[in-house]
N, C-alpha and C positions, 0 to 999 in steps of 0.2 A: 362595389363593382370592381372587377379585376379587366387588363386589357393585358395579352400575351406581349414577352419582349422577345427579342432576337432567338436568342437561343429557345425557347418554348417551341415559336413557330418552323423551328428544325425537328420537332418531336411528333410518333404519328400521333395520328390523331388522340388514341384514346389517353394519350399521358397529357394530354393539352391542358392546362385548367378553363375552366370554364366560365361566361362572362356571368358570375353570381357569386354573390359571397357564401365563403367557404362555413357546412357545418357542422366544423369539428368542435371537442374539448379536448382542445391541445392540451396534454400534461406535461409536454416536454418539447424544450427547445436545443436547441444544438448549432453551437457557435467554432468555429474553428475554420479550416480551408481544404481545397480538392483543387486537387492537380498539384501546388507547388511547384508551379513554372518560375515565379521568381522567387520573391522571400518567402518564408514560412509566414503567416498570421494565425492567431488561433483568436481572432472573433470577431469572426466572420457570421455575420448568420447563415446558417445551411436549411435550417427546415425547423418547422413545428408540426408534432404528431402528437397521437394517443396513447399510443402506447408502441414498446420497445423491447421485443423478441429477442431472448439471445443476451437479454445484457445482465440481467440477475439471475442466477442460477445456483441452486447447492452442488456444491462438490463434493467429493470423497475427501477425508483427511489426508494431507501431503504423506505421502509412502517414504519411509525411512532409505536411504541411499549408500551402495556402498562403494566404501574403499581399498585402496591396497598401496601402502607404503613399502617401495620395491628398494631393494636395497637399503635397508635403514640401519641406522644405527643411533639407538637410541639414548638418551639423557634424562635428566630430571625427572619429573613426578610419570612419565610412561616409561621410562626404566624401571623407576621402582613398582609398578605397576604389573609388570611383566616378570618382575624377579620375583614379587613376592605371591603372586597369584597361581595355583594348579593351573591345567588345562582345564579342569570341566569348570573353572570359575570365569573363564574369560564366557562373553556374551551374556552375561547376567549385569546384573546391578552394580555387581561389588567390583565389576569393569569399566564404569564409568570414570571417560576421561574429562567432559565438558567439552570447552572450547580449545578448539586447536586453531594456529594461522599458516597456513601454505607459502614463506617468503623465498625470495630470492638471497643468496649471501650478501652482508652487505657491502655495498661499493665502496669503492676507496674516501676518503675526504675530500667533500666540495664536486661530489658528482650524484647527480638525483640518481634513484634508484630508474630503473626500465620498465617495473614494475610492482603494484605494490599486493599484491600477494593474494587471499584467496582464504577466509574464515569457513572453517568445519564450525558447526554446533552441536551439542546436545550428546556427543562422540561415546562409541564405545567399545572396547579392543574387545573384537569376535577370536581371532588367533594369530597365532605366530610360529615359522617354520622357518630354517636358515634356509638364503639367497642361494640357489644352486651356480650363480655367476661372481660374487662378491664374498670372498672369504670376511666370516668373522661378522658378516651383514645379516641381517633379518626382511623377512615381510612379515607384515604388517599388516592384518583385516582389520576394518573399522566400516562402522555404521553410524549413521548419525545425518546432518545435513547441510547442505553447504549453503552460505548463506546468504540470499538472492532477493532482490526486493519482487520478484514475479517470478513464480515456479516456472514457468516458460522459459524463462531467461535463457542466453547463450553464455557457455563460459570457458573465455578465450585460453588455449596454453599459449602461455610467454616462450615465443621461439628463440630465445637470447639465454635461457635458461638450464644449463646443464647438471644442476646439483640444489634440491631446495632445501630450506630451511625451516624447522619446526618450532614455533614455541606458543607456548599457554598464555594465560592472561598474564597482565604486567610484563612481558616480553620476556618469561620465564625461558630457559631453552629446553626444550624437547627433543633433540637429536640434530640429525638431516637425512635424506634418504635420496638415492639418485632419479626415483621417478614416483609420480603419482597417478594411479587410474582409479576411473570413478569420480573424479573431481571438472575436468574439463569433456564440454560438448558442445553440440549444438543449440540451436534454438529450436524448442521443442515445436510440436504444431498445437494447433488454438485447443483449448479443451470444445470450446463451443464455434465450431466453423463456422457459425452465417449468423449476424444478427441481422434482425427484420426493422425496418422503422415501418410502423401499421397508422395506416390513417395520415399518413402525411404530407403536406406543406411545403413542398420542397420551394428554395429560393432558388436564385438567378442560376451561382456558382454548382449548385446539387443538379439542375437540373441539364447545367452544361456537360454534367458528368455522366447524365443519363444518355444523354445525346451520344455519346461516345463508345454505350455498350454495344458490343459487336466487334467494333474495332482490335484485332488481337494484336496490332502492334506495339514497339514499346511505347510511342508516343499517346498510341490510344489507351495504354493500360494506364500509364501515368497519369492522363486526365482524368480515370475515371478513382485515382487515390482520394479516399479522404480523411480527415482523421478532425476528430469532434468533442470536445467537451460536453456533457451532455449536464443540462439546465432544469432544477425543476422550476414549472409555473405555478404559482400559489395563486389562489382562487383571485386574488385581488388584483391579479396582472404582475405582481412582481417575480422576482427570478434568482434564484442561487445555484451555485454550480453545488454539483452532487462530487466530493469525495472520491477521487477511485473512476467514477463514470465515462467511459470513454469508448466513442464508434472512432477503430482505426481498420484499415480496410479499403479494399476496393466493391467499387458498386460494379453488381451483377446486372441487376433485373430492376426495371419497377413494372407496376400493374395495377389496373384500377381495383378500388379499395371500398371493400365494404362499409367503412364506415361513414361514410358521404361522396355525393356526387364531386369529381373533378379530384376526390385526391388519391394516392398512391399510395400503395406497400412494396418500399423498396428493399430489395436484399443487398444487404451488404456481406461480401467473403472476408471475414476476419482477420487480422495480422495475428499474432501467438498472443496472448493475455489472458491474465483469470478473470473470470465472473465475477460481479459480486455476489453476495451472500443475498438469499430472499428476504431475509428478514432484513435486512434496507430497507425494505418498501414500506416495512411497518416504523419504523422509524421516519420514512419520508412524509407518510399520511401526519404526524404531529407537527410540519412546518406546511401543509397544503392550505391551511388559512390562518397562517402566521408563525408568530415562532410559540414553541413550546410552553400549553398556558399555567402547568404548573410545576413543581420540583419532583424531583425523582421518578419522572418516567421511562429514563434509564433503566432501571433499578433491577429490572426482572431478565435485562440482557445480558449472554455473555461478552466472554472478554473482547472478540473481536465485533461485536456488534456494539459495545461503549465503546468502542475505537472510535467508529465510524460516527455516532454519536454525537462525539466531541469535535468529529469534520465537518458533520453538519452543523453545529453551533457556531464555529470558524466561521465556514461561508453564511451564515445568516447574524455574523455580530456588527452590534448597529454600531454608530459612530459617534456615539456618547462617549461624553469628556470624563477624567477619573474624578471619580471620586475625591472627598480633600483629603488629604495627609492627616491620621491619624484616629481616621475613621474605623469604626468594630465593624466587622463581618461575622456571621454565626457560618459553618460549615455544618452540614447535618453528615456525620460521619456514618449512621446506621448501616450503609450498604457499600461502604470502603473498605471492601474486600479484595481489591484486588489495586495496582497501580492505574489502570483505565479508569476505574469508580472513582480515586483522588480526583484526577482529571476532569471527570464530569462533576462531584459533588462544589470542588470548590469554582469551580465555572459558575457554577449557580449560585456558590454563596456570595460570590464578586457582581456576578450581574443578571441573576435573576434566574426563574426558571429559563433552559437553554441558554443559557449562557456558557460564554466562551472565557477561558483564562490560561489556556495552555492543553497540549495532549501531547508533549513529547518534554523532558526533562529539558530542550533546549531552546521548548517554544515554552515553555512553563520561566524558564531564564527572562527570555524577549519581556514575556507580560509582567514579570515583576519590576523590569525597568520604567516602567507606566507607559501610558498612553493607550492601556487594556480595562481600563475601569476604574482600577485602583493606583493609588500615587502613595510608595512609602515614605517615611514608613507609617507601617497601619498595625493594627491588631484582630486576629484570627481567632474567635472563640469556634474551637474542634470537639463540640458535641459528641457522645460516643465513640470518643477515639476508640478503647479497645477495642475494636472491632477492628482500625486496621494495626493497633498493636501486636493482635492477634496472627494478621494474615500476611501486613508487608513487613517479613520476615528475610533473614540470610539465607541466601541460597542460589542454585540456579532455575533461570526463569525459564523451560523449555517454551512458551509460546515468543519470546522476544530473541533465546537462543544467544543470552548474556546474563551474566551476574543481575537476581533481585535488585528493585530498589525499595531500601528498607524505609521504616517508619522514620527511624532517626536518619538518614540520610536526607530524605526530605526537609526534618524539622533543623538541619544543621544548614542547607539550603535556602530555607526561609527565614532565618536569624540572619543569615550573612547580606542578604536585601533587607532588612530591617522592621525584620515582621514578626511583633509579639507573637508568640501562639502559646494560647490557653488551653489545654487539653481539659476536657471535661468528662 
């Protein structure tokens, strides 16, 4: 039995809950805060629903983006690139620059930079015609993408900046040119305007927020902010945050909801963010009653959905002591195809099916320090290595939009924590 609080009893009627217990099957909880009148908090409970409108979604492949290096003048490996190339070669293959970085010149000694710059990836010189204002200068077409943890992102031009700086990997120099377009903008709008919470549970804080639609002031809009990690519930009542999952936004609407008496479907208007990918869900269903019960059920995902994989193993890794020093692991390498696959396979050869040991070369660092399962130094028997002999190769990575990392990079990585490894 539920009894209405303060703010409920400000709600009309049909958003009230009702004195009966609620009956939903919550799949999802969602912790975070609304309004941020004082400090931020993010866990807070906001509401338990059923499901959540709006928040997995397929997208279209990110669209290649272009540029224009306005007065340039060019250096190293895009000199020679430009000197040695026809016109009808630029915009092909055999024009691929890689990665470029956008700096500022550098500051004197013993004064931080104002800014630190602004990575192109994947780049590739479309054309080039002399500067009709800058004798002896170039522009510059280039396609490729600039490189942003959320296509939405905003990105700011440094107003302190009269002249930038080019250079490739290893701080190679590339020229300078006196402006760049195509690189700085706004923040784009949400690809998905409105996500729905259906079926839901709203708490105290969520439902303060509901109380406040209508109000178009600034102070009404700001109540009705909320921004939410979002939670799955595993059958058994437990709870791990989902990777990526996030209601940010203000609330619109709620309304009563078909999936039980007394709860709501509220709409939330979305801040700018990507969706995740649907295939989440299918990956979320193998922790909905428990964690994942056997090995390589990765195996048939791409590369960004063993990303996401190995976030879910993160948030659901238990808190088991390592292993002893000097302990064999077996890695089943058959589906270490890719650098995400390393990540998952030996997640699981350290702690089991779903298990967690790292998804990024600097969380894969952390866990070799121990206090991730394993205590070095140990020994790594890597079952069908050739297979990522085969594939983590030299090159560039267009999905990471940075130099591969190779077979032997890895195995020079894990010699230097103290980790036999046995290729098999």
């Amino acid at each position: 039995m539920t009894t209405s609080t303060g703010a409920e009893a400000d709600l009309p009627p049909e958003h009230r809950r009702p004195m009966q217990a609620y009956s939903v099957d919550a799949r999802w909880l969602l912790l975070g805060d609304v309004g941020f009148d004082c400090t931020y908090e993010d866990d807070i409970p906001l509401a338990r629903c059923a499901e959540i409108e709006g928040l997995f979604v397929d997208q279209l492949p990110r669209p290649r983006e272009r540029f224009t290096l306005v007065g340039c003048a060019p250096d190293g490996a895009l000199a020679n690139l430009l000197d040695r190339l026809p016109a009808e070669a630029l915009g092909t293959e055999r024009a691929w620059l890689g990665s470029v970085s956008v700096t500022e010149p550098a500051p004197p000694q013993g004064v931080a930079p104002s800014w630190w710059g602004e990575d192109l990836g994947d780049v590739v010189v479309l054309a080039q015609r002399p500067n009709v204002s800058i004798p002896g200068t170039l522009d510059i077409d280039l396609d490729g993408f600039v490189h942003v943890y959320d296509r939405t992102d905003a990105v700011v031009r440094p107003s302190s900046v009269t002249e930038f700086v080019l250079r490739g990997p290893d701080e190679i120099p590339y020229g300078t040119c006196q402006d760049v377009t195509g690189v700085f903008r706004e923040q784009a709008a949400p690809p998905v305007p409105q996500v729905r919470l259906l079926g839901c549970h709203p708490e105290s804080p969520l439902l303060t927020a509901l109380c406040a639609v209508g109000q178009a002031t600034e102070a009404g809009l700001r109540r009705r902010r909320i921004r939410a990690v979002v939670h799955l519930i595993a059958a058994d009542g437990s709870v791990s945050a989902v990777t990526g999952a996030v209601v940010s936004g203000t609330v619109r609407a709620g309304e009563p909801s078909q999936h039980g008496a007394g709860l709501l479907d509220i709409t939330v208007d979305s801040e700018p963010q990507e969706p995740l990918p649907t295939g989440v869900l299918g990956i979320l269903e193998h922790w909905h009653t428990g964690r994942a019960a056997e090995k390589n059920l990765w195996a048939g995902y791409d590369r960004e959905l063993r990303d996401h994989w190995a976030g879910m193993a993160l948030a659901n890794r238990s808190g088991t002591s390592d292993q002893p020093a000097g302990t064999t692991y077996n890695l089943d390498g058959r589906f270490v195809t890719d650098i995400e696959g390393f990540y998952c396979a030996i997640g699981e050869a350290i702690n089991g099916p779903g298990g967690y040991f790292g998804c990024n070369l600097d969380a894969l660092d952390d866990c070799l320090r121990g206090r991730f399962g394993a205590q070095a130094p140990f020994r790594l028997m890597w079952h069908d290595s050739a297979v990522a002999r085969e594939h983590l190769v030299a090159g560039y990575d267009r999905r990471r939009l940075s130099p591969a990392v190779t077979l032997e990079y890895l195995l020079d990585m894990l010699t230097e924590h103290d980790v036999e490894v046995d290729l098999r």
